[in-house]
N, C-alpha and C positions, 0 to 999 in steps of 0.2 A: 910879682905875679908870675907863676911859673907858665911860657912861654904857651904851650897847650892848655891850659886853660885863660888866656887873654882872649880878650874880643874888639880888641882894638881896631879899629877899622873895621869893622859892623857895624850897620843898623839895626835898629830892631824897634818893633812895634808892640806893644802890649796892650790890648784892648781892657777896656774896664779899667784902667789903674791911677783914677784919682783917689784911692783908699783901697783899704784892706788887702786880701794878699796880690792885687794886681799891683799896687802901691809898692810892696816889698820888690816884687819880682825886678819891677822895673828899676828899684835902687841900686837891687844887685848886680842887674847885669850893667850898670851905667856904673858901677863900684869898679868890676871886671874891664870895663875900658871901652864899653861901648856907645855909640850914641843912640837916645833911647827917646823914641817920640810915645806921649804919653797921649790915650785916648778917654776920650769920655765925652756925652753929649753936652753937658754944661761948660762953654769955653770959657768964663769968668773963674769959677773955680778951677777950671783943669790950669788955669794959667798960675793960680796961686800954689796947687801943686809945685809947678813947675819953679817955679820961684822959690820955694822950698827949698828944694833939690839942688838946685845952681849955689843956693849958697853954700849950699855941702862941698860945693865944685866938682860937679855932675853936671855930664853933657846931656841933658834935654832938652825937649820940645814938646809944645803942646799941638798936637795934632786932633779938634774935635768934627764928630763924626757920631750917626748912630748908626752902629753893626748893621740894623735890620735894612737898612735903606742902600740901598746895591749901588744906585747912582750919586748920594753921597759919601761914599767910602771909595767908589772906582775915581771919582773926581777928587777926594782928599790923596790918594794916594798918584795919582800924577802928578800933583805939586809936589810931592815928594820928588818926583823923578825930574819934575820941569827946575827943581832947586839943585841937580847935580847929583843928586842919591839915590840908591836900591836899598830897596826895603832886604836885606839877607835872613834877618832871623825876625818867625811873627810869632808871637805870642799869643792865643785866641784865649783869651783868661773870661771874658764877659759872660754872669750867670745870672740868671733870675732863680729866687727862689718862690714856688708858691706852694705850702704846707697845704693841700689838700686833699682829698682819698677821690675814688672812679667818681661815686656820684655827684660830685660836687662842683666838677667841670664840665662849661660849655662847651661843644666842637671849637667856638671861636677861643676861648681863652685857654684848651689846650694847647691849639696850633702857632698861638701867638708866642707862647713859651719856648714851643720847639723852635721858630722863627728864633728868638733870641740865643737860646743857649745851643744850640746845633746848627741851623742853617746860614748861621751869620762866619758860621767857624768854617764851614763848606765855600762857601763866597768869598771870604777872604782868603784862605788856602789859595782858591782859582785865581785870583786876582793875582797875590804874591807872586804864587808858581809860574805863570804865564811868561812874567818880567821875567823869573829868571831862566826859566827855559830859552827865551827870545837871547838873551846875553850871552845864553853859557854859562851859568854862574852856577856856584852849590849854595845850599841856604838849608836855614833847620824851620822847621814848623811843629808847634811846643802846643798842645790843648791842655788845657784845665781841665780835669776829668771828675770825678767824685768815685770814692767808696762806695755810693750808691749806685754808680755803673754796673758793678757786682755784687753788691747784697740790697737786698728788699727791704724795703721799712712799710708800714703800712700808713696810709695819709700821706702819702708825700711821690703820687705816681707819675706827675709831669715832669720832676724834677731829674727822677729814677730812670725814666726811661729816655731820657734827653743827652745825657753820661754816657748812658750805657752805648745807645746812640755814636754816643761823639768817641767812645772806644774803638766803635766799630769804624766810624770814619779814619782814625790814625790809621790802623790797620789796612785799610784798602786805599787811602794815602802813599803809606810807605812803599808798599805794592805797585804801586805805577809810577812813582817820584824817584823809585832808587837809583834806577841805572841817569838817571840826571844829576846823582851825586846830591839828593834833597832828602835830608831824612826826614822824619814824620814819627813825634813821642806822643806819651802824655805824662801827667803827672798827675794822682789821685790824692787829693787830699783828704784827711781826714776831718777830726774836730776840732776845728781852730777858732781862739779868742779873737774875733773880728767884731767888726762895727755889728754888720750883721746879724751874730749870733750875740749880744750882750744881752738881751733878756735872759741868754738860756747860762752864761757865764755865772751869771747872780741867782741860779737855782741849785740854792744845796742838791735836795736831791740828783738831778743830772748830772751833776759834777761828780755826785759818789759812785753813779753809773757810771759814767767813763772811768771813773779808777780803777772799777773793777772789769771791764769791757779791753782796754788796751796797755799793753804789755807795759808800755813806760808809766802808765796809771796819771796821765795828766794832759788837759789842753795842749794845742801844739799853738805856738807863739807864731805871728803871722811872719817875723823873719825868717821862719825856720822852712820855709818853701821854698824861698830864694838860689838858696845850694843847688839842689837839684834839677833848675833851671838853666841856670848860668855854668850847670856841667855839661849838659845835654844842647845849648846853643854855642859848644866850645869844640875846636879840634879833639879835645880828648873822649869825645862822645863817636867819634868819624864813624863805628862800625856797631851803632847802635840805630835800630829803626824797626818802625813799629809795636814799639812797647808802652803798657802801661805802668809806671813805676807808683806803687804806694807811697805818700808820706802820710803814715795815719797814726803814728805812736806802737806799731803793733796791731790796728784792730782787726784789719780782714785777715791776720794770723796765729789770734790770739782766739781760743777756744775753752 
């Protein structure tokens, strides 16, 4: 492992990552040499994760927690601290999807989306940053972003405007966290083969859309997120903050 990009003595948290590409991210930055507590509300399964992993010989942890609940995530993350550790690198990866166009959403079941995929990423940001302002310490803060942050799809506006949302949040992150030495990314993904999306995998037609729609003309494989992750929670990211980096195959560039 070339020296600036190790993460050896890191932590780091990635919300969402009993599967799919929160799954990946946390492989890779635990690949890279960090120790990586893995989150999800189900602690049975997140622990079977985690036991995955370990026989990879991969430093994890199951740390479960649900994002929306402030006092239990402020409370999982001092046993972090009361076990000897600082959270330095967080990952906020946890997304709901819900495919549905303006009228179709309640006040409530808009605002509960944005609760998950945006205000959970806001909260734990506060929470992380605090520790490490209070220390002195630098630390990265990595959002899951979406494509759809910047382009519109129709049916799909809580999702859309949740991204877009949490771009703006990196953004005004990086902006107050920097002279603390805490940067603040994102990463936009594109169309990736996920648990998720497997209905839409096994749709000839969609699949021939995206051939023609992104420049590599194919699904992006959920390892393929990992990279860009575990570069940007690395020394070799030091003078990078407040960006949104695409991984989409090409699509928000391809016309």
């Amino acid at each position: 492992m070339t020296p600036w990009l190790s993460l050896l003595g890191r932590t780091a948290l990635v919300t969402g990552s009993a599967r799919g590409l929160g799954l990946e991210i946390a492989r890779g930055l635990a690949t890279a040499g960090a120790r990586v507590l893995l989150n999800g509300r189900e602690p049975d399964g997140l622990r079977r994760v985690a036991d995955t992993l370990r026989r990879e010989g991969l430093a994890v942890e199951a740390l479960a927690f649900d994002v929306t609940d402030r006092a239990g995530a402020s409370a999982a993350l001092r046993s972090v601290e009361d076990s000897g550790g600082v959270i330095d690198v967080l990952v906020n990866n946890v997304g709901q999807r819900d495919r549905r166009g303006l009228g179709a959403f309640t006040e409530g079941e808009f605002a509960r989306l944005l609760e998950t995929d945006l205000v959970s990423a806001f909260t734990l940001s506060q929470l992380v940053a605090a520790t490490l302002i209070q220390r002195s310490l630098p630390g990265r803060i990595i959002n899951v972003s979406s494509v759809l942050g910047q382009l519109g799809r129709a049916n799909d506006v809580a999702y859309s405007t949740a991204k877009a949302g949490l771009d703006g949040l990196t953004r005004a992150l990086a902006a107050e966290l920097g002279h603390r030495e805490i940067t603040v990314n994102a990463v936009a993904p594109g169309t990736f083969a996920t648990e998720a999306n497997a209905a839409l995998t096994g749709d000839a037609e969609w699949s021939d859309w995206l051939r023609r729609r992104t420049a590599l003309g194919r699904w992006g494989r959920p390892e393929e997120i990992a990279g860009v992750v575990t570069f940007l929670s690395s020394d070799a990211a030091s003078y990078i903050t407040g960006q949104t980096i695409a991984v989409d195959g090409g699509m928000t560039t391809t016309f």
